[in-house]
N, CA, C and O of each residue as an XYZ file, in Angstrom:
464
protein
N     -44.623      6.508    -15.069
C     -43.180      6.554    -14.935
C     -42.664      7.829    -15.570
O     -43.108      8.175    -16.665
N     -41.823      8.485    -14.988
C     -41.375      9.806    -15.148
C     -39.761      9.803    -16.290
O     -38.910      8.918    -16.201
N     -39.705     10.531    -16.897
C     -38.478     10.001    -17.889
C     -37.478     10.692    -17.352
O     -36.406     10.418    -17.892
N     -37.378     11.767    -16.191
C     -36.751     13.169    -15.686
C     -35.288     11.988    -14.954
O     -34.210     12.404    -14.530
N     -35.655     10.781    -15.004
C     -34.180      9.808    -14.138
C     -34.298      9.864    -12.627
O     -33.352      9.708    -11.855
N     -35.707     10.132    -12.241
C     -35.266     10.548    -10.564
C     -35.952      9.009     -9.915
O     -36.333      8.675     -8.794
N     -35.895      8.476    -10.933
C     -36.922      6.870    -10.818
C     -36.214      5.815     -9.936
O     -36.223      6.208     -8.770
N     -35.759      4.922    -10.039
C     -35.167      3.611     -9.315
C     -33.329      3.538    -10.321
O     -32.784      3.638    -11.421
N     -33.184      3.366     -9.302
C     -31.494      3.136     -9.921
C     -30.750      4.231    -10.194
O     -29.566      3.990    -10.434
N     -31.236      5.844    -10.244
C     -30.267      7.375    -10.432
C     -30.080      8.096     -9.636
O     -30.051      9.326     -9.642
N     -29.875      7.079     -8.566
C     -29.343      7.659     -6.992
C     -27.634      7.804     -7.194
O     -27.041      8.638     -6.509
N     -26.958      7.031     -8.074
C     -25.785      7.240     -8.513
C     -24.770      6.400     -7.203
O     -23.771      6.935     -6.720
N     -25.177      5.294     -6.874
C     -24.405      4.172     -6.363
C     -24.643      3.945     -4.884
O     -25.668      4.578     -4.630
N     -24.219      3.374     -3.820
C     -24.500      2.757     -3.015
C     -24.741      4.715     -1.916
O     -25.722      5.060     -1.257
N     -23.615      5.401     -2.132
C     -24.002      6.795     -1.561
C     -24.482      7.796     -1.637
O     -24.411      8.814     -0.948
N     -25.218      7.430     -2.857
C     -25.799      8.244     -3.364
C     -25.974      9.548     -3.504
O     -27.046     10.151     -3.562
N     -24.604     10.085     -3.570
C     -24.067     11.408     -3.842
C     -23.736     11.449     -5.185
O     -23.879     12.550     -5.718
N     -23.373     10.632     -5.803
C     -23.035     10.635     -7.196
C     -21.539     11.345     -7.477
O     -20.673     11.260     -8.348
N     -21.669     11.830     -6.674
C     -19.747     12.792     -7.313
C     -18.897     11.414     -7.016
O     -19.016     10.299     -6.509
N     -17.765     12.445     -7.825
C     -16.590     11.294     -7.623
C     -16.205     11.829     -5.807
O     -16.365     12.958     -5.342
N     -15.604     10.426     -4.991
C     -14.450     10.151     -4.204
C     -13.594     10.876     -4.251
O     -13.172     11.285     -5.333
N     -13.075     11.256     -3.064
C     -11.790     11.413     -3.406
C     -10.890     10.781     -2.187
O     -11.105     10.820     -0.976
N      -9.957     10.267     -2.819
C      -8.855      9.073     -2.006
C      -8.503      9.443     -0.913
O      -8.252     10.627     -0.690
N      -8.422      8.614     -0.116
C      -7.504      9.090      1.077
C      -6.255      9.437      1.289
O      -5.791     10.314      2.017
N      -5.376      8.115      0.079
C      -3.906      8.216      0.395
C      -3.810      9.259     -0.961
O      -4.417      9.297     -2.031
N      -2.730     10.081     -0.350
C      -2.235     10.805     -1.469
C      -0.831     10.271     -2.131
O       0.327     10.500     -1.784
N      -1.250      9.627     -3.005
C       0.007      8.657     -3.859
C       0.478      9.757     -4.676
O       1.705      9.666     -4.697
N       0.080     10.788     -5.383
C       0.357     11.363     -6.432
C       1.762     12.082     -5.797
O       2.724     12.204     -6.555
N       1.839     12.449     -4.704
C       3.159     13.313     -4.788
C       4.443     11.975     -4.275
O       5.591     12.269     -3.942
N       4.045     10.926     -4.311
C       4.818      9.760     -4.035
C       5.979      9.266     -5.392
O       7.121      8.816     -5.482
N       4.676      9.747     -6.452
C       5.192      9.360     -7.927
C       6.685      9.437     -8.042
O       7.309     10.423     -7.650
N       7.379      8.147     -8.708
C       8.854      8.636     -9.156
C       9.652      8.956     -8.078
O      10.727      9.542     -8.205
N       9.146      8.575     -6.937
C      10.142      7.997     -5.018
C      10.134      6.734     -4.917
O       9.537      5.687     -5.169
N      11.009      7.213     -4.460
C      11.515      5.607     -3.955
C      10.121      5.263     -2.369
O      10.060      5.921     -1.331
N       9.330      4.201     -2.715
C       8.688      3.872     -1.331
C       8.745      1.985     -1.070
O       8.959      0.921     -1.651
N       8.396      2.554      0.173
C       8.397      1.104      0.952
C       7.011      0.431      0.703
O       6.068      1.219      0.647
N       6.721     -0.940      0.538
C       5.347     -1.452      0.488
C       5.278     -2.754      1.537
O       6.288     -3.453      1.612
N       4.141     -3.088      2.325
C       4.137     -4.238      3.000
C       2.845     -4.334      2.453
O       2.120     -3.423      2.054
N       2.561     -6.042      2.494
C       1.608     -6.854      1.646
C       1.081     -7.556      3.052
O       1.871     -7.688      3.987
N      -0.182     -7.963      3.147
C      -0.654     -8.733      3.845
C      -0.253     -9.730      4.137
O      -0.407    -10.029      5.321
N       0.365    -10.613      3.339
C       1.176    -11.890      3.457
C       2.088    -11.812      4.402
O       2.526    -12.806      4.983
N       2.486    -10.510      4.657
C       4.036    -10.001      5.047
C       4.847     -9.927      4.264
O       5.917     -9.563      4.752
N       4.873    -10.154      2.937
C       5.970     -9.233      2.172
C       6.565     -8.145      1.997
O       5.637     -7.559      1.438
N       7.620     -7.184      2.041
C       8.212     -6.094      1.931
C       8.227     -5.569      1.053
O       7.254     -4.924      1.446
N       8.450     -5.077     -0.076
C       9.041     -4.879     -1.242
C       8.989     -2.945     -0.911
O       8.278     -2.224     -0.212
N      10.619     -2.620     -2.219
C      10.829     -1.347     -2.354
C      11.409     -1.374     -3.346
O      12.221     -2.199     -3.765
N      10.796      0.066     -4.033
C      11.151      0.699     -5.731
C      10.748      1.975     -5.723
O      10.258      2.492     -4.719
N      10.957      2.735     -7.091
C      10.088      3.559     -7.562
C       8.774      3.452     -8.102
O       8.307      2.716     -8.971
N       8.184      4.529     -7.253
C       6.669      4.345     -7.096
C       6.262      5.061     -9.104
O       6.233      6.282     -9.253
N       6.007      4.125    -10.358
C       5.975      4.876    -11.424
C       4.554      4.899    -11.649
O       4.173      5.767    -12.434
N       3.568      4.049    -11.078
C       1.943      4.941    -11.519
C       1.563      3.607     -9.944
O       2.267      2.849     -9.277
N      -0.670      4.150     -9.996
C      -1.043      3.690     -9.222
C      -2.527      4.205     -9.475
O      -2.655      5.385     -9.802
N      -3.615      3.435     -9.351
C      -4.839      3.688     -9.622
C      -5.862      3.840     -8.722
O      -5.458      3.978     -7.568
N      -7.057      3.861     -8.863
C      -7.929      3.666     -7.671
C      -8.460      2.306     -6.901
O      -9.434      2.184     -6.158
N      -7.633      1.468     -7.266
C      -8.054      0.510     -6.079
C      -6.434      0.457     -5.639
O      -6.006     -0.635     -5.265
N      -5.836      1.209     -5.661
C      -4.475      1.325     -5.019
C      -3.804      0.184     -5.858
O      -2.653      0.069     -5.437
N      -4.012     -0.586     -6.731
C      -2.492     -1.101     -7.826
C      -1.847     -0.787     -7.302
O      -2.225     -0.238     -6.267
N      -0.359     -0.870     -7.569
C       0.381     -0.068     -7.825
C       1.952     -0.538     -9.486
O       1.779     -1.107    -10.564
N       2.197     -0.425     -9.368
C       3.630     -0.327    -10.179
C       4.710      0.220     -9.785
O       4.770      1.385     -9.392
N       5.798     -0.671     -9.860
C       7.035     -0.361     -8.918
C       7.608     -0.898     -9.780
O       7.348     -1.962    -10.343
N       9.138      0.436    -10.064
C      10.374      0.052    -11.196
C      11.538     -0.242     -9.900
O      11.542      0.424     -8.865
N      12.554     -1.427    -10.204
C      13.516     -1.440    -10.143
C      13.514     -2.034     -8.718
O      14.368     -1.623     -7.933
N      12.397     -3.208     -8.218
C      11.987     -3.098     -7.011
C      12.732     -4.618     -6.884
O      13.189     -5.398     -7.720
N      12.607     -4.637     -5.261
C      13.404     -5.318     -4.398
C      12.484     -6.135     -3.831
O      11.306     -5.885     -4.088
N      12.747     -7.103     -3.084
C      11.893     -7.837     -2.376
C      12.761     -8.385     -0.747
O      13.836     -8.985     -0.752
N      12.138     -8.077      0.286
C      13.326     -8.057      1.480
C      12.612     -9.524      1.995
O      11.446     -9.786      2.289
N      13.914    -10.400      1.968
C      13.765    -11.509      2.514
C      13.614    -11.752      4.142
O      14.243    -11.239      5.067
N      12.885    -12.416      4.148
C      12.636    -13.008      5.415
C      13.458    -14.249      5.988
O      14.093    -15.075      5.332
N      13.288    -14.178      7.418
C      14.491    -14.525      8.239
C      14.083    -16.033      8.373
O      13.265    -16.313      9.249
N      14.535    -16.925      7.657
C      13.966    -18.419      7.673
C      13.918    -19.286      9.108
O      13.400    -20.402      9.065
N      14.374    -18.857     10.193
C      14.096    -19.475     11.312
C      13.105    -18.512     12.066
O      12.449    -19.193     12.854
N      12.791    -17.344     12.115
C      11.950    -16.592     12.083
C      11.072    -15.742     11.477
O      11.070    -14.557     11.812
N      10.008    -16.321     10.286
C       9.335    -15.788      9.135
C       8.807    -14.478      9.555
O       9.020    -13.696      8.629
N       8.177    -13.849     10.592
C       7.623    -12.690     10.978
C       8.881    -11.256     11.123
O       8.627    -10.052     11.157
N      10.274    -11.964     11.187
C      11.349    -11.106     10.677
C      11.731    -10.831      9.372
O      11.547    -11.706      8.525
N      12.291     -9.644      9.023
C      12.600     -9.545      7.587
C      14.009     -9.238      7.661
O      14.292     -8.409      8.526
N      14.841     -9.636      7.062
C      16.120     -9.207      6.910
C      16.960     -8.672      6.222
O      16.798     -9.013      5.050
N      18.104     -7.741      6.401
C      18.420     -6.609      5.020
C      18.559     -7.566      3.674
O      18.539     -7.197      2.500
N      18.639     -8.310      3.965
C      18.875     -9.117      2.364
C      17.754     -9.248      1.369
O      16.713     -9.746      1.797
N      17.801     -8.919      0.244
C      16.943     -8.294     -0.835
C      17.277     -9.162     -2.086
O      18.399     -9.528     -2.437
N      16.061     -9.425     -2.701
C      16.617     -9.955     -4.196
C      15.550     -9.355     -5.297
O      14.340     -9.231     -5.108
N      16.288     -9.008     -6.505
C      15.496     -8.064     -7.442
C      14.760     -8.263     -8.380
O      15.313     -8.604     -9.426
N      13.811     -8.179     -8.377
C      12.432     -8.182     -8.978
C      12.287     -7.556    -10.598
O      11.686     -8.271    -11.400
N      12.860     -6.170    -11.098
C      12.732     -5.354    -11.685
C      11.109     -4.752    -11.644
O      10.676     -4.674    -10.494
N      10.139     -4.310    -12.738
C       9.406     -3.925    -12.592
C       8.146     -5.008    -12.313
O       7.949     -6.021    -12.984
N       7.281     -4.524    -11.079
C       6.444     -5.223    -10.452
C       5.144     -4.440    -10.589
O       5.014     -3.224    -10.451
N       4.098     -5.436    -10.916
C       2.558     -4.925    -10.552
C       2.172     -5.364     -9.142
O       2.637     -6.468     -8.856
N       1.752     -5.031     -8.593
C       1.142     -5.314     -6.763
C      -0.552     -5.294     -6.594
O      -1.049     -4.213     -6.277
N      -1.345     -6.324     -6.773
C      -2.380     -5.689     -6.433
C      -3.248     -4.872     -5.640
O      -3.278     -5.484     -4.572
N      -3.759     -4.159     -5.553
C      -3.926     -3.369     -4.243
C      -4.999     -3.812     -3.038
O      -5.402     -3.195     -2.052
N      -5.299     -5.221     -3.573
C      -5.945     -6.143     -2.395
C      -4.973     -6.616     -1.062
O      -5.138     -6.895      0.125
N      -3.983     -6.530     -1.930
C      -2.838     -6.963     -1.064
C      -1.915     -5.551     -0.147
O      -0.932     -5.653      0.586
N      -2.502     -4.610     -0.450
C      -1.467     -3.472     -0.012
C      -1.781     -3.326      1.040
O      -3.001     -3.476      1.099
N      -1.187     -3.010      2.382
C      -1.306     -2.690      3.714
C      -0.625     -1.621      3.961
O      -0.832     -1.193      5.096
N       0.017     -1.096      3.420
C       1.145      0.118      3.920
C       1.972      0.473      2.460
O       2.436     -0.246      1.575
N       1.906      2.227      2.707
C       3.136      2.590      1.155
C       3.422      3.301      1.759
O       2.464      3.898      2.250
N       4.586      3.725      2.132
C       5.375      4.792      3.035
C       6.720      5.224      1.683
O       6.998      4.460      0.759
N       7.308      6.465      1.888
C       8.380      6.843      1.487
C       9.664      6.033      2.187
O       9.704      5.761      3.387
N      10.552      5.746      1.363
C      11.815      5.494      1.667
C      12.446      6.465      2.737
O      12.767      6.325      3.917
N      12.502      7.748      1.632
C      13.377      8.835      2.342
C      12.708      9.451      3.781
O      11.533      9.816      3.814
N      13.276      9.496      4.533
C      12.591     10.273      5.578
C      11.962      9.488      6.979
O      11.813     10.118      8.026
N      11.669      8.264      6.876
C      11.846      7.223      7.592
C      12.909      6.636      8.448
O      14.062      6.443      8.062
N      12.498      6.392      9.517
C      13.359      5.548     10.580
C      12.643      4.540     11.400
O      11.443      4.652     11.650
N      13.367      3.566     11.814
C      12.509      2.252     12.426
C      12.641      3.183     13.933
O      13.025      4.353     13.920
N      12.286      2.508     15.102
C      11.794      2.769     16.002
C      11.259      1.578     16.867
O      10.504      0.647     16.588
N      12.091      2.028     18.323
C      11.722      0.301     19.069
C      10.808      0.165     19.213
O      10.102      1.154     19.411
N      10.411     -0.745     19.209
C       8.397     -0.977     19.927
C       8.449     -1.409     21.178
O       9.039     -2.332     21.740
N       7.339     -0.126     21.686
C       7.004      0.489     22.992
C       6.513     -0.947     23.502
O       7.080     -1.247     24.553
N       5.928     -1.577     23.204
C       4.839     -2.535     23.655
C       5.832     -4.129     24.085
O       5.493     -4.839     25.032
N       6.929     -4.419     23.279
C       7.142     -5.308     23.592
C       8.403     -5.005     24.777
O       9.037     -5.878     25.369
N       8.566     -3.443     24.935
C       9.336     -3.166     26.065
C       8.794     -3.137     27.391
O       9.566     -3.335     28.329
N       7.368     -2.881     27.643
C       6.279     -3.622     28.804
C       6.658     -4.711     29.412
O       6.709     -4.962     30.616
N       7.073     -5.703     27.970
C       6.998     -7.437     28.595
C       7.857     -7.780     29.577
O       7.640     -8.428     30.601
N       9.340     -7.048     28.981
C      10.598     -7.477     29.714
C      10.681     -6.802     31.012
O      11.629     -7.163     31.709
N       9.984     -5.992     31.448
C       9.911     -5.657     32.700
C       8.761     -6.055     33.666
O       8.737     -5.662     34.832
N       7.773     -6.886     33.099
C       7.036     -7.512     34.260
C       7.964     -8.710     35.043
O       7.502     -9.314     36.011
């Protein structure tokens, strides 16, 4: 057995590249904006984005939670109730978009239906 580490197990993880990752989403210039979050559940929520780690956490000051439309749960409606500061796990994160700069937009797909 060789002591040099090139033995069983110092391949340095499943890719054995050993360097660090680097993320896909770029959260860092998000920091301290206001963004939008949707949760797998279908939850909404929006705040300031104040930190966020590598399994995507996140932490959100001053955040909102957009209620859903009780005869139709898959709708959300402007009505909001406030949370203050929230942890999110990032098992749950599906989407972090900016507030600013955003606009909804009809969907193409369910405009197909009404014309067959």
């Amino acid at each position: 057995m060789s002591s040099s580490g090139a033995g069983r197990g110092g391949g340095g993880g499943r890719g054995g590249g050993g360097g660090k990752k680097e993320s896909i989403l770029e959260l860092a210039k998000l920091v301290d904006q206001i963004v939008r979050v949707k949760c797998l559940g279908g939850r909404e929520l929006k705040g300031a984005l104040r930190g966020y780690d590598e399994l995507v956490n996140l932490v959100l000051d001053d955040c909102e939670e957009f209620i859903r439309d009780p005869d139709d749960p898959e709708r959300v409606t402007s009505e909001t109730r406030k949370l203050g500061l929230v942890v999110i796990r990032g098992t749950q994160v599906s989407l972090v978009s900016p507030e600013e700069g955003t606009e909804e937009i009809a969907n193409p797909f369910l405009a197909g239906d009404e014309e067959e």
